[in-house]
C-alpha positions as CSV (number, residue, x, y, z in Angstrom):
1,X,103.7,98.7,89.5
2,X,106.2,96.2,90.7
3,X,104.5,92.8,92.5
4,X,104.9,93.3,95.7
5,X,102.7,96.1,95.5
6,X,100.1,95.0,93.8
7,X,99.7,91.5,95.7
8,X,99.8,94.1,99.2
9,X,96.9,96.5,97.6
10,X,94.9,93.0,96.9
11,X,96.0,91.8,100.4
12,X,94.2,94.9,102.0
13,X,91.2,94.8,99.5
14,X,90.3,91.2,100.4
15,X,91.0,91.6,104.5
16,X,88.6,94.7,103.8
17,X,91.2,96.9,105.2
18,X,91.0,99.0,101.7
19,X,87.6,100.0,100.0
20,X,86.3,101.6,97.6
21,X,83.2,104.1,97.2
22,X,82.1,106.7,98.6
23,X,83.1,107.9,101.9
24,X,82.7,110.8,104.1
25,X,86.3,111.4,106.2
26,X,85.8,112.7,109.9
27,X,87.1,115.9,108.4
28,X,84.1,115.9,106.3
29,X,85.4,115.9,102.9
30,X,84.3,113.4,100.6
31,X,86.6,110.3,99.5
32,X,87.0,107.6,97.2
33,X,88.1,105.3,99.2
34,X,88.8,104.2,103.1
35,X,91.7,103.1,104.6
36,X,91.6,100.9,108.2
37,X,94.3,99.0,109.2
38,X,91.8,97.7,112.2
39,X,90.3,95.0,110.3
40,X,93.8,93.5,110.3
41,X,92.6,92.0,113.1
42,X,94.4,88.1,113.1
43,X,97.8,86.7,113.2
44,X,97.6,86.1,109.9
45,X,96.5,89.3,108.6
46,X,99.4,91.4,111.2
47,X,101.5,88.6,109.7
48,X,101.2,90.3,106.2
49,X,101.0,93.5,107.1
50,X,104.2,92.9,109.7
51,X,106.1,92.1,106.9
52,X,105.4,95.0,104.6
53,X,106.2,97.4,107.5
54,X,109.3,95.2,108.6
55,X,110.9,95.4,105.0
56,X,110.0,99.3,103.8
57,X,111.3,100.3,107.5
58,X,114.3,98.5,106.8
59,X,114.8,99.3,103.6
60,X,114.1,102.9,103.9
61,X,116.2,103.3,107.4
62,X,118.8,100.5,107.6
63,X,120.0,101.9,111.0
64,X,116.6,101.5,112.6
65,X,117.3,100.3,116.2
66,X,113.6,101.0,117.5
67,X,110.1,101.4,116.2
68,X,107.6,103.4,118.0
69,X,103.7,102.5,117.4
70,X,101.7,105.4,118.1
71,X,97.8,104.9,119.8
72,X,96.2,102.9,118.9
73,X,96.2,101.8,115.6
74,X,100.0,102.1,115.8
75,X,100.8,99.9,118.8
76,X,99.8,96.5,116.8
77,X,101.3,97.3,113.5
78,X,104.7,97.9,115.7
79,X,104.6,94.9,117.5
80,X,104.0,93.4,114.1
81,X,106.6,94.9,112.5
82,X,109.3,94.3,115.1
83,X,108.2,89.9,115.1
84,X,108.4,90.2,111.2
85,X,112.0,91.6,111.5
86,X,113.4,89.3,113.8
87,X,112.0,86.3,112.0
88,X,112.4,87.2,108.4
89,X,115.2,89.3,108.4
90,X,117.1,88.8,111.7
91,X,117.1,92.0,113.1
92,X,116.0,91.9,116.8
93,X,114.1,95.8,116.5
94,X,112.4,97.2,120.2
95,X,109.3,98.7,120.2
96,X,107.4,101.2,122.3
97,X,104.3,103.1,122.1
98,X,102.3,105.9,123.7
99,X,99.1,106.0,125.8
100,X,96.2,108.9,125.0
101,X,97.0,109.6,128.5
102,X,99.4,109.3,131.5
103,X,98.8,106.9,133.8
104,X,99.8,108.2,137.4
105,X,99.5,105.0,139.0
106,X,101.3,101.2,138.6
107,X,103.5,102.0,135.5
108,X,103.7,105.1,135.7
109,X,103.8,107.8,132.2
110,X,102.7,108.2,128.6
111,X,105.3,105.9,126.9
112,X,105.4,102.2,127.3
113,X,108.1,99.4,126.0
114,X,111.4,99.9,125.6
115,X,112.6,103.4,126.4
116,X,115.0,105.7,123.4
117,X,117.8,106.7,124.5
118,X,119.5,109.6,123.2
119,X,121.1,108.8,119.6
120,X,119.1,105.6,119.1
121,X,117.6,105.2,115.7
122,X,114.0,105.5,116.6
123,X,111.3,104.9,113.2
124,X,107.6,105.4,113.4
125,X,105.0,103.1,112.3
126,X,101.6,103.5,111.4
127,X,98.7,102.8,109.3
128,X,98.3,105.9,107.2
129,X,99.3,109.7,106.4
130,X,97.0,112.1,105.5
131,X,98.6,115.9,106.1
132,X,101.5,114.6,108.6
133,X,99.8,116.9,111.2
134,X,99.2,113.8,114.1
135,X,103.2,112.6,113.3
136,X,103.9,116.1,113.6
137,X,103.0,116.2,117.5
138,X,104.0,112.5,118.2
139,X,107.6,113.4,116.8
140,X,107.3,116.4,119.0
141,X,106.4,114.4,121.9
142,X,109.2,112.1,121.6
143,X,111.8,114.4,121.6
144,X,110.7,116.6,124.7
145,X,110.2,112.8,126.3
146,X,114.1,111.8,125.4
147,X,116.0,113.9,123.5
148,X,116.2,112.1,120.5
149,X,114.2,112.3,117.5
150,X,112.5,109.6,115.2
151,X,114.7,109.3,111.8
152,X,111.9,108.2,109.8
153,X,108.2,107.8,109.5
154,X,106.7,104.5,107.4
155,X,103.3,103.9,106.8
156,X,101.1,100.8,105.2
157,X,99.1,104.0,102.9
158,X,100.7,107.3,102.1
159,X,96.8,108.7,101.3
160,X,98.3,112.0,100.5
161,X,97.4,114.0,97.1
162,X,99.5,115.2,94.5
163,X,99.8,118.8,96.2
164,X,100.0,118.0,99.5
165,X,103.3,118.6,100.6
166,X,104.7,117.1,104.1
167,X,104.6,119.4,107.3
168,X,108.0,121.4,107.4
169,X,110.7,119.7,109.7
170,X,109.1,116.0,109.6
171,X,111.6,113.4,109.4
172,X,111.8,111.8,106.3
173,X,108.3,109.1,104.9
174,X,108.3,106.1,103.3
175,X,105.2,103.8,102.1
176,X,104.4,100.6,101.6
177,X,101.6,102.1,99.4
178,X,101.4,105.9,98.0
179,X,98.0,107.1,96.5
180,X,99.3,106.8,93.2
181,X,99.8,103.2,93.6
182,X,96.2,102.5,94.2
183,X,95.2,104.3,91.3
184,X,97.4,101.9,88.7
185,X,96.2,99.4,90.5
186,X,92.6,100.3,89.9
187,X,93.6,100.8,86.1
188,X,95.3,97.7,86.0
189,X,92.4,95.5,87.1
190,X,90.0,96.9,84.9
191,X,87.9,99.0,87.7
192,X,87.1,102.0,85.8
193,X,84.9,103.9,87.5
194,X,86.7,103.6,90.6
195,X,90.3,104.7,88.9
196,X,88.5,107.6,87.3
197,X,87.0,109.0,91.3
198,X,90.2,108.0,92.9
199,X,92.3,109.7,89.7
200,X,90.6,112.9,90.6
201,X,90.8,113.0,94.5
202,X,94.6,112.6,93.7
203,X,94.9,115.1,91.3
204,X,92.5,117.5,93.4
205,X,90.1,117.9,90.9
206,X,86.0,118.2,91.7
């Protein structure tokens, strides 16, 4: 495991955005571990997180013109990830997010910030993918919205297991983190027990 990802996975540990146990998922399946960008919840936290977005989006898509944070988790890592870009790395990237709902009154519609157009290099951010399925219908919703579709998806935690493939037709992921990551890092810090429940979850094992 190369630094950066290391000092990241510790970054989330001690904000308490990253724990490990024993966790039941809304889904109700059981996990090792729990994943919430929420607690990132400071300017120096988004800061660090910003950054890690801001560099995988740009090194993963290069041509990214636009990044779209989807509600609600999604709208402060965007806006986070677009300031890190301009500062660190001089690229002035838009941003624009959804609402849950349409508003039919003062500013009007489901999509706020600055606008695709068609052939704009739009890149989703977000905290974490599980199956794909919720990226599935945002990409969806983007293109009926303005005829352009998303060229990439990057998340903080790609929380995915070994056999789970990505939905068919999603545009291509990249991590900050995989699930792979997070179990060297457990093995690399000594945390048995943890490694050996989080080993299995990835694998698929009981």
């Amino acid at each position: 495991m190369n630094n950066e990802k290391k000092q990241f996975i510790q970054f989330l540990v001690d904000s308490g955005c990253l724990k490990f146990g024993d966790f039941q998922l809304k889904s109700g399946d059981r996990s090792p571990f729990f994943v919430n960008l929420g607690q990132a919840d400071g300017g120096a936290k988004l800061d660090v997180v910003g950054r890690a977005l801001a560099e995988a989006s740009l090194a993963a898509f290069p041509q990214a013109e636009l990044l779209f944070g989807p509600a609600y988790k999604g709208i402060g890592l965007a806006v986070a990830a677009a300031a890190a870009g301009w500062y660190r790395h001089g690229k002035d990237l838009r941003f624009f997010y959804d609402r849950k709902e349409a508003k039919t009154h003062g500013e009007r519609g489901r999509f706020i910030g600055h606008l695709p157009e068609p052939g704009e290099a739009v890149v989703m951010v977000d905290d974490v993918l599980s199956d794909g399925g919720t990226k599935v219908a945002a990409v969806e919703a983007i293109e009926a919205a303005f005829r352009t579709r998303p060229v990439g998806i990057v998340v903080a935690v790609d929380r995915r297991r070994r056999a789970t493939p990505l939905p068919a037709g999603l545009p291509p992921v990249a991590a900050v983190v995989a699930l792979s990551d997070l179990c060297d890092y457990l093995a690399e810090i000594g945390e048995n027990d943890h490694h050996q429940a989080l080993r299995r979850f990835y694998e698929g094992e009981p």
